[in-house]
N, C-alpha and C positions, 0 to 999 in steps of 0.2 A: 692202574691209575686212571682217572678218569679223564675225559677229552678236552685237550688244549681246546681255547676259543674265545673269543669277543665277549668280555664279562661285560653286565650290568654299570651302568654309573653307581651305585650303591653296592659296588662290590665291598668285601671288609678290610680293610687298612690290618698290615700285616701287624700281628702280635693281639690284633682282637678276635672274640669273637663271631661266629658268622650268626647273624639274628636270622632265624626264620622265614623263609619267603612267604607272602600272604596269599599268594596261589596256590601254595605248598597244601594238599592237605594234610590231616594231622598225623597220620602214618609217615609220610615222607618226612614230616618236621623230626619227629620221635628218634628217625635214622639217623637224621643229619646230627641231631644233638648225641646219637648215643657215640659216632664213629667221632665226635669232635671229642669227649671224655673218655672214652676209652681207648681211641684208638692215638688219640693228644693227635690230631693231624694238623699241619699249616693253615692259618688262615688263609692262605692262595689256594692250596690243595682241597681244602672244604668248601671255598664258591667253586670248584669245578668240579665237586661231588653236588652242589645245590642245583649247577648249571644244567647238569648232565638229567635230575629228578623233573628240573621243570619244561626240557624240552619231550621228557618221555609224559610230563602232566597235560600238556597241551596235547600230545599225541592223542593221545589217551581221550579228552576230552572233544577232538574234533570226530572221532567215531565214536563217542557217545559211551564209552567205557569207562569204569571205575579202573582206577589203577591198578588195586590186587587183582582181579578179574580179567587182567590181560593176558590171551594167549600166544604161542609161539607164531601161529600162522600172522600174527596181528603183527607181531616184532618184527617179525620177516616182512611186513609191508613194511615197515618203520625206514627201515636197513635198506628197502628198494629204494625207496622213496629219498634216504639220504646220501646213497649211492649214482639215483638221479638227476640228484642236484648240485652233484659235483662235488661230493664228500670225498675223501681219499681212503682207500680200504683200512690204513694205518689210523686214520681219524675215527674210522665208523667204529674199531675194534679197542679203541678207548673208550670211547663212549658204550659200549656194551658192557665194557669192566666194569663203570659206573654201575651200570643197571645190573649185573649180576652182582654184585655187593648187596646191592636195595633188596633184591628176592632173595637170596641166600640169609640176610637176617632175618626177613619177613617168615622165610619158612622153617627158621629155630625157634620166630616166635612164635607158631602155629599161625599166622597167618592167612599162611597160602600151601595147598597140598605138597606143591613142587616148586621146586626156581623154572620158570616159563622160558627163562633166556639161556637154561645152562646149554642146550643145542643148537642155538643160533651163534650162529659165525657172520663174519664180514664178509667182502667179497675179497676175492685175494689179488692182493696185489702185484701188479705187471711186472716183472722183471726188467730194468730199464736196459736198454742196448747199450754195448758198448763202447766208447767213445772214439772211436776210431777217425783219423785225417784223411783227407782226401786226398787222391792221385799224387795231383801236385804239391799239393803241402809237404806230402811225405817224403816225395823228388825233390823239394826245397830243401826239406831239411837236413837229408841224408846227404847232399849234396854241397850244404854250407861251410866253407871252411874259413875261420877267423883270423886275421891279418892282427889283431894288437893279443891273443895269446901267446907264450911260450910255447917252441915247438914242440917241445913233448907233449906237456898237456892238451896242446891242439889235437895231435896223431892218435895218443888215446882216445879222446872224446869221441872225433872222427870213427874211429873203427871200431869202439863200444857202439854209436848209432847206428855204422854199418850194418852191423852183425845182428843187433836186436830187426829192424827193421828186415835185413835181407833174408833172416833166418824163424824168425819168431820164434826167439828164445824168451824165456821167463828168466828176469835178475836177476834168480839165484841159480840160473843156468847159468847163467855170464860170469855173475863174480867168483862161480865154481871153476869155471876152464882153467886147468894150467897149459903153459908153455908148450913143455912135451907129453904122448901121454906115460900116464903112471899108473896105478893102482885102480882097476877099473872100478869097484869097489866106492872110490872116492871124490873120483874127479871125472872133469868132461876134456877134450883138446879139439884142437882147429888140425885138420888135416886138410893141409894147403896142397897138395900136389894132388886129391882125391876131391879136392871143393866141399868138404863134407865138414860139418862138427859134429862130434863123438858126445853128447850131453848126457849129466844124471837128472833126471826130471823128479817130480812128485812122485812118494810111494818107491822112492830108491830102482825107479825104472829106468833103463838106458834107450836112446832112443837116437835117431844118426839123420840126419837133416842136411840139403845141400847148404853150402854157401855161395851165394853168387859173385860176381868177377869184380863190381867195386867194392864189395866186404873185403875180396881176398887180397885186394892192393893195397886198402888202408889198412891190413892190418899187418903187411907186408910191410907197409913205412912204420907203423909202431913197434914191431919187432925191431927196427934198425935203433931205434931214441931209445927202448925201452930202460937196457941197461948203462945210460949214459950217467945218468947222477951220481951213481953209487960207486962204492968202492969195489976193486975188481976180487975182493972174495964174495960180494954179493950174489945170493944162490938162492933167492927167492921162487919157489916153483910156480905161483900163480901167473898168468895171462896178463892181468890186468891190474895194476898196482897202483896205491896212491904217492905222493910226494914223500912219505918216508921210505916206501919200499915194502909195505906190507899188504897184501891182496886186498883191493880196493873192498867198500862193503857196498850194502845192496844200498846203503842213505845213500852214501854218495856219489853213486849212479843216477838216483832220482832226480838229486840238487842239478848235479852235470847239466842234465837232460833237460831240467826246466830252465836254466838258465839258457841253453843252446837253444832252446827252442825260441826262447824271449831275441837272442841275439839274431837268431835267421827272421827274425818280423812274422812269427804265425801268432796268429790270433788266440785259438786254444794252448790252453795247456798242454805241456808234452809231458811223459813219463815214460817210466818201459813198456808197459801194459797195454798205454796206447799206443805203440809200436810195434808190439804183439797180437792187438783186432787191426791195426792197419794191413798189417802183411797178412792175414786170416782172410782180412774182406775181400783185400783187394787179389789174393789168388783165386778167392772162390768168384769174385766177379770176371775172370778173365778163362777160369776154368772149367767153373760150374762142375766141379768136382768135390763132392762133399766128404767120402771118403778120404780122399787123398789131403783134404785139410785136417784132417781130426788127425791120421796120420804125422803128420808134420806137427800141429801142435803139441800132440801125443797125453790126446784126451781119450779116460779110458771108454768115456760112454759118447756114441756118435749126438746123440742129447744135449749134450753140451759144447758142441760144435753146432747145432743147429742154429742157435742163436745169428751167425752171421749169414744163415739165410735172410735174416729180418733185414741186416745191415745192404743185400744183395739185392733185395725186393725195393728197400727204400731210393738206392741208387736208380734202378731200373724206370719207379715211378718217377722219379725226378728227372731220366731223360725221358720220359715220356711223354711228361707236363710243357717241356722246353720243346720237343719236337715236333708233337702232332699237331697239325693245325683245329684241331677239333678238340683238343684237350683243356684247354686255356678256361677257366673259371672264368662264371660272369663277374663275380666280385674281384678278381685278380685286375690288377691294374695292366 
Protein backbone atom coordinates (compact mmCIF):
# COMPACT_ATOMS: atom_id res chain seq x y z
CA UNK A 1 0.00 0.00 0.00
CA UNK A 2 1.11 3.29 -0.48
CA UNK A 3 2.21 5.94 2.33
CA UNK A 4 -0.21 7.29 4.94
CA UNK A 5 -0.02 11.14 4.83
CA UNK A 6 -1.54 14.70 4.79
CA UNK A 7 -3.72 14.56 1.49
CA UNK A 8 -4.41 17.72 -0.70
CA UNK A 9 -7.70 19.76 0.00
CA UNK A 10 -8.92 18.30 -3.26
CA UNK A 11 -8.43 14.97 -2.24
CA UNK A 12 -11.47 12.65 -3.70
CA UNK A 13 -14.67 12.16 -1.54
CA UNK A 14 -15.06 8.47 -0.98
CA UNK A 15 -17.02 6.58 -3.62
CA UNK A 16 -15.65 9.04 -6.55
CA UNK A 17 -13.33 8.93 -8.62
CA UNK A 18 -9.69 10.22 -8.26
CA UNK A 19 -9.40 13.07 -11.41
CA UNK A 20 -5.76 13.42 -12.44
CA UNK A 21 -3.33 15.57 -10.71
CA UNK A 22 -2.23 18.48 -13.27
CA UNK A 23 1.34 17.91 -12.23
CA UNK A 24 0.97 14.46 -12.95
CA UNK A 25 2.42 13.90 -16.22
CA UNK A 26 0.75 11.80 -18.67
CA UNK A 27 2.56 8.37 -17.77
CA UNK A 28 1.84 8.80 -14.08
CA UNK A 29 -1.99 9.88 -14.97
CA UNK A 30 -2.31 6.46 -17.37
CA UNK A 31 -1.09 4.50 -13.83
CA UNK A 32 -3.44 6.08 -11.64
CA UNK A 33 -6.34 5.51 -14.08
CA UNK A 34 -5.25 1.94 -14.96
CA UNK A 35 -4.80 0.69 -11.01
CA UNK A 36 -8.26 2.64 -10.22
CA UNK A 37 -10.10 0.20 -13.17
CA UNK A 38 -8.47 -2.64 -12.78
CA UNK A 39 -7.30 -2.87 -9.72
CA UNK A 40 -11.23 -1.10 -8.57
CA UNK A 41 -9.04 0.38 -5.60
CA UNK A 42 -10.60 2.99 -2.91
CA UNK A 43 -10.96 6.47 -3.52
CA UNK A 44 -8.79 6.99 -0.14
CA UNK A 45 -6.43 4.28 -1.38
CA UNK A 46 -5.88 5.96 -5.08
CA UNK A 47 -5.04 9.65 -3.49
CA UNK A 48 -2.36 7.90 -1.68
CA UNK A 49 -1.21 6.06 -4.88
CA UNK A 50 -1.58 9.90 -6.62
CA UNK A 51 0.19 11.26 -3.22
CA UNK A 52 2.97 8.94 -3.29
CA UNK A 53 3.57 9.84 -7.79
CA UNK A 54 3.59 13.39 -6.96
CA UNK A 55 6.03 13.62 -4.37
CA UNK A 56 8.43 11.15 -6.25
CA UNK A 57 7.31 14.12 -9.56
CA UNK A 58 8.62 16.88 -7.64
CA UNK A 59 11.65 14.84 -6.71
CA UNK A 60 12.21 13.99 -9.86
CA UNK A 61 11.80 17.59 -11.16
CA UNK A 62 14.08 19.31 -8.45
CA UNK A 63 17.22 17.32 -10.21
CA UNK A 64 16.01 17.86 -13.34
CA UNK A 65 14.96 14.28 -14.26
CA UNK A 66 12.13 12.86 -16.30
CA UNK A 67 10.37 10.53 -14.23
CA UNK A 68 11.01 7.23 -16.29
CA UNK A 69 14.72 8.10 -16.30
CA UNK A 70 15.20 7.82 -12.75
CA UNK A 71 17.85 5.76 -11.34
CA UNK A 72 18.39 3.76 -8.22
CA UNK A 73 21.40 5.90 -6.96
CA UNK A 74 18.75 9.00 -7.46
CA UNK A 75 15.83 6.97 -5.17
CA UNK A 76 18.39 6.27 -2.61
CA UNK A 77 18.84 10.15 -2.42
CA UNK A 78 15.13 10.34 -2.34
CA UNK A 79 14.97 7.71 0.80
CA UNK A 80 18.11 9.79 2.39
CA UNK A 81 16.63 12.81 2.09
CA UNK A 82 13.15 11.41 3.56
CA UNK A 83 14.79 9.71 6.16
CA UNK A 84 16.39 13.10 7.09
CA UNK A 85 13.55 14.74 7.57
CA UNK A 86 12.31 12.69 9.96
CA UNK A 87 10.28 10.11 7.86
CA UNK A 88 9.92 6.83 9.93
CA UNK A 89 11.58 3.71 8.18
CA UNK A 90 7.89 2.19 8.28
CA UNK A 91 6.61 5.49 6.46
CA UNK A 92 9.49 5.64 3.87
CA UNK A 93 8.81 1.72 3.02
CA UNK A 94 5.18 2.52 1.99
CA UNK A 95 5.94 5.11 0.13
CA UNK A 96 8.39 2.94 -2.04
CA UNK A 97 5.45 0.26 -2.41
CA UNK A 98 3.95 3.20 -4.15
CA UNK A 99 6.66 3.63 -6.45
CA UNK A 100 7.46 0.14 -7.06
CA UNK A 101 3.85 -0.49 -8.38
CA UNK A 102 4.33 2.92 -10.83
CA UNK A 103 7.86 1.07 -12.33
CA UNK A 104 6.59 -2.49 -12.21
CA UNK A 105 3.67 -1.32 -14.70
CA UNK A 106 5.94 1.01 -16.43
CA UNK A 107 8.15 -1.80 -17.21
CA UNK A 108 5.20 -4.51 -18.66
CA UNK A 109 4.48 -1.67 -20.50
CA UNK A 110 7.89 -1.46 -22.09
CA UNK A 111 8.42 1.77 -20.69
CA UNK A 112 11.48 1.41 -18.63
CA UNK A 113 14.19 -1.41 -19.07
CA UNK A 114 13.95 -2.40 -15.29
CA UNK A 115 11.88 -1.36 -11.93
CA UNK A 116 14.71 1.25 -10.69
CA UNK A 117 13.21 0.82 -7.12
CA UNK A 118 13.03 -3.00 -7.05
CA UNK A 119 16.54 -2.76 -4.85
CA UNK A 120 15.83 0.09 -2.81
CA UNK A 121 14.97 -0.45 0.73
CA UNK A 122 14.01 1.92 3.60
CA UNK A 123 16.16 2.29 6.39
CA UNK A 124 15.34 -0.25 9.10
CA UNK A 125 13.68 0.49 11.61
CA UNK A 126 14.92 0.78 15.46
CA UNK A 127 13.69 -1.83 17.56
CA UNK A 128 12.02 0.14 20.41
CA UNK A 129 13.37 -0.83 24.00
CA UNK A 130 11.64 -2.29 26.33
CA UNK A 131 9.31 -0.73 28.82
CA UNK A 132 10.68 -1.57 31.85
CA UNK A 133 9.83 0.55 35.53
CA UNK A 134 12.08 1.95 37.43
CA UNK A 135 13.84 0.81 40.92
CA UNK A 136 11.28 2.23 42.67
CA UNK A 137 8.22 1.85 40.97
CA UNK A 138 8.88 -1.57 40.73
CA UNK A 139 9.55 -1.62 44.90
CA UNK A 140 6.27 0.13 44.92
CA UNK A 141 4.64 -2.05 43.31
CA UNK A 142 5.70 -5.31 44.38
CA UNK A 143 5.34 -4.14 47.62
CA UNK A 144 1.62 -2.71 47.53
CA UNK A 145 -0.79 -4.68 49.29
CA UNK A 146 -4.81 -3.57 49.14
CA UNK A 147 -6.89 -3.01 52.19
CA UNK A 148 -10.61 -2.97 50.36
CA UNK A 149 -9.70 -6.58 48.25
CA UNK A 150 -10.68 -10.03 49.50
CA UNK A 151 -7.95 -11.78 51.04
CA UNK A 152 -7.52 -14.41 48.79
CA UNK A 153 -7.58 -12.35 45.83
CA UNK A 154 -5.22 -9.91 47.44
CA UNK A 155 -2.45 -12.99 48.38
CA UNK A 156 -2.78 -14.13 44.86
CA UNK A 157 -2.21 -10.99 43.20
CA UNK A 158 0.50 -10.19 45.77
CA UNK A 159 2.57 -13.31 45.08
CA UNK A 160 1.69 -13.54 41.10
CA UNK A 161 3.60 -9.93 41.17
CA UNK A 162 6.16 -11.27 43.52
CA UNK A 163 7.26 -13.83 41.51
CA UNK A 164 6.94 -12.33 37.94
CA UNK A 165 8.99 -9.40 39.07
CA UNK A 166 11.57 -11.39 41.69
CA UNK A 167 12.03 -14.06 39.20
CA UNK A 168 11.36 -12.87 35.42
CA UNK A 169 9.26 -15.31 34.51
CA UNK A 170 7.03 -15.04 31.24
CA UNK A 171 2.88 -15.51 32.07
CA UNK A 172 2.81 -18.45 30.53
CA UNK A 173 5.68 -19.57 32.90
CA UNK A 174 3.31 -18.36 35.72
CA UNK A 175 -0.02 -19.58 34.89
CA UNK A 176 1.95 -23.10 34.01
CA UNK A 177 3.40 -23.60 37.73
CA UNK A 178 1.56 -26.10 39.73
CA UNK A 179 1.36 -26.62 43.33
CA UNK A 180 3.55 -29.58 43.58
CA UNK A 181 5.95 -30.75 41.02
CA UNK A 182 4.51 -33.31 38.53
CA UNK A 183 5.25 -34.20 35.14
CA UNK A 184 8.38 -32.53 34.14
CA UNK A 185 7.31 -32.82 30.61
CA UNK A 186 4.28 -30.43 31.57
CA UNK A 187 4.49 -28.05 34.13
CA UNK A 188 6.92 -25.62 36.15
CA UNK A 189 6.73 -25.52 40.50
CA UNK A 190 8.00 -23.21 43.18
CA UNK A 191 10.49 -24.96 45.25
CA UNK A 192 10.21 -23.02 48.49
CA UNK A 193 12.78 -24.77 50.70
CA UNK A 194 15.46 -24.43 47.64
CA UNK A 195 14.34 -20.49 46.66
CA UNK A 196 14.19 -21.86 43.16
CA UNK A 197 11.21 -22.10 40.46
CA UNK A 198 11.57 -25.27 38.33
CA UNK A 199 9.74 -23.39 34.80
CA UNK A 200 8.88 -24.72 31.23
CA UNK A 201 9.92 -21.83 28.93
CA UNK A 202 9.61 -21.39 25.04
CA UNK A 203 10.62 -24.13 22.74
CA UNK A 204 9.53 -26.73 25.75
CA UNK A 205 12.97 -25.81 27.59
CA UNK A 206 13.26 -26.24 31.37
CA UNK A 207 15.08 -23.71 32.82
CA UNK A 208 15.43 -23.15 37.30
CA UNK A 209 15.63 -19.48 38.44
CA UNK A 210 16.11 -18.33 42.05
CA UNK A 211 13.22 -16.83 43.96
CA UNK A 212 13.88 -14.19 46.26
CA UNK A 213 12.69 -14.11 50.09
CA UNK A 214 9.57 -11.57 49.59
CA UNK A 215 8.17 -13.88 46.52
CA UNK A 216 8.82 -16.74 48.81
CA UNK A 217 6.58 -15.32 51.67
CA UNK A 218 3.73 -14.11 49.72
CA UNK A 219 3.47 -17.06 48.16
CA UNK A 220 3.75 -18.64 51.33
CA UNK A 221 0.43 -16.60 52.46
CA UNK A 222 -1.28 -17.80 49.06
CA UNK A 223 -0.73 -21.28 49.73
CA UNK A 224 -2.42 -20.81 53.18
CA UNK A 225 -5.99 -18.96 51.33
CA UNK A 226 -5.37 -20.83 48.34
CA UNK A 227 -7.79 -23.78 48.98
CA UNK A 228 -10.13 -22.03 51.24
CA UNK A 229 -13.21 -21.52 48.80
CA UNK A 230 -13.67 -24.67 47.55
CA UNK A 231 -14.96 -27.71 48.50
CA UNK A 232 -12.58 -30.24 50.28
CA UNK A 233 -12.58 -32.83 47.27
CA UNK A 234 -10.95 -29.86 45.41
CA UNK A 235 -7.64 -31.08 43.68
CA UNK A 236 -6.86 -28.61 41.27
CA UNK A 237 -3.11 -29.00 40.50
CA UNK A 238 -2.32 -25.45 39.14
CA UNK A 239 -0.35 -22.69 41.55
CA UNK A 240 -2.43 -20.12 40.75
CA UNK A 241 -6.26 -20.25 40.28
CA UNK A 242 -9.08 -18.04 39.45
CA UNK A 243 -12.43 -17.59 41.53
CA UNK A 244 -13.82 -20.78 40.14
CA UNK A 245 -10.84 -22.96 40.80
CA UNK A 246 -9.56 -23.53 37.42
CA UNK A 247 -5.69 -22.39 36.62
CA UNK A 248 -5.95 -18.82 36.27
CA UNK A 249 -5.12 -17.77 32.44
CA UNK A 250 -2.50 -15.60 30.96
CA UNK A 251 -5.75 -12.50 30.32
CA UNK A 252 -6.20 -12.60 33.67
CA UNK A 253 -2.77 -12.08 34.84
CA UNK A 254 -2.51 -9.10 32.54
CA UNK A 255 -6.09 -7.48 33.74
CA UNK A 256 -4.70 -8.32 37.70
CA UNK A 257 -1.63 -6.55 36.96
CA UNK A 258 -2.99 -3.53 35.22
CA UNK A 259 -5.41 -2.91 37.54
CA UNK A 260 -2.75 -3.35 40.51
CA UNK A 261 -0.61 -1.35 38.90
CA UNK A 262 -3.43 1.57 38.51
CA UNK A 263 -4.34 0.85 42.34
CA UNK A 264 -0.38 1.25 43.62
CA UNK A 265 -0.42 5.13 41.76
CA UNK A 266 2.28 4.19 38.91
CA UNK A 267 2.04 6.14 36.20
CA UNK A 268 2.90 3.50 33.39
CA UNK A 269 1.20 0.71 32.52
CA UNK A 270 1.96 -2.53 34.22
CA UNK A 271 1.91 -6.09 32.65
CA UNK A 272 3.99 -9.24 33.05
CA UNK A 273 6.47 -8.30 30.45
CA UNK A 274 7.05 -5.32 32.03
CA UNK A 275 7.95 -7.09 35.04
CA UNK A 276 10.03 -9.34 33.05
CA UNK A 277 12.51 -6.09 31.45
CA UNK A 278 12.14 -4.59 34.96
CA UNK A 279 13.90 -7.52 36.82
CA UNK A 280 16.22 -7.98 33.31
CA UNK A 281 17.31 -4.26 33.70
CA UNK A 282 17.51 -3.77 36.88
CA UNK A 283 19.97 -7.20 37.58
CA UNK A 284 21.93 -6.25 34.73
CA UNK A 285 22.23 -2.61 36.29
CA UNK A 286 23.35 -3.90 39.57
CA UNK A 287 25.35 -6.68 38.02
CA UNK A 288 26.57 -5.78 34.70
CA UNK A 289 26.39 -9.49 34.11
CA UNK A 290 25.22 -10.17 30.75
CA UNK A 291 25.55 -13.70 30.59
CA UNK A 292 23.98 -14.36 33.76
CA UNK A 293 20.74 -12.42 32.57
CA UNK A 294 20.28 -14.23 29.33
CA UNK A 295 20.64 -17.25 31.72
CA UNK A 296 17.83 -16.39 33.97
CA UNK A 297 15.63 -15.04 31.40
CA UNK A 298 16.57 -18.16 29.36
CA UNK A 299 17.01 -16.51 26.07
CA UNK A 300 18.49 -18.95 23.58
CA UNK A 301 20.56 -16.32 21.71
CA UNK A 302 22.77 -13.72 24.24
CA UNK A 303 21.34 -11.15 21.16
CA UNK A 304 18.42 -10.98 22.59
CA UNK A 305 19.25 -10.16 25.89
CA UNK A 306 21.53 -7.49 24.68
CA UNK A 307 18.67 -5.32 24.30
CA UNK A 308 18.86 -4.32 28.09
CA UNK A 309 22.20 -3.18 27.66
CA UNK A 310 20.47 -0.09 25.83
CA UNK A 311 18.00 0.05 28.96
CA UNK A 312 21.54 -0.07 31.31
CA UNK A 313 23.23 2.65 29.10
CA UNK A 314 20.14 4.72 29.21
CA UNK A 315 20.02 4.58 33.22
CA UNK A 316 23.75 5.25 33.29
CA UNK A 317 23.29 8.36 31.05
CA UNK A 318 20.70 9.73 33.11
CA UNK A 319 22.73 9.52 36.27
CA UNK A 320 25.20 11.09 34.61
CA UNK A 321 23.15 14.11 33.29
CA UNK A 322 21.85 14.41 37.18
CA UNK A 323 25.40 14.22 38.70
CA UNK A 324 28.16 15.73 36.94
CA UNK A 325 28.43 19.19 37.23
CA UNK A 326 29.67 19.56 33.59
CA UNK A 327 27.04 17.52 32.17
CA UNK A 328 23.89 19.77 32.26
CA UNK A 329 22.86 21.03 28.70
CA UNK A 330 22.65 24.58 27.85
CA UNK A 331 19.10 24.32 26.82
CA UNK A 332 18.15 22.13 29.95
CA UNK A 333 16.50 24.42 32.30
Amino acid sequence: MAATGKLSSGRPRAGQPAMPHPELDAVAQQYLEYVRVEKRLSARTLALYRLDLERLSTQAAAIQQPLLQLQPPQLRRFVAQMHSQGRSGRGIALILSGWRGFFHWAAVQGLVPHNPVQGVRAPKQGKPLPKALGVDDAVQLASYRSTEADPWTEARDAAMTELLYSSGLRVGELVGLNLQPGDAAESGWIDAEAGEAHVLGKGQKRRTVPVGAAALAALARWRQLRAQPFAPAWNEAALFVGVRGARISAQSVWARLRQRGQQAGLAQSVHPHVLRHSFASHVLQSSGDLRAVQELLGHANIATTQIYTRLDFQHLAQAYELAHPRAKRKDTP
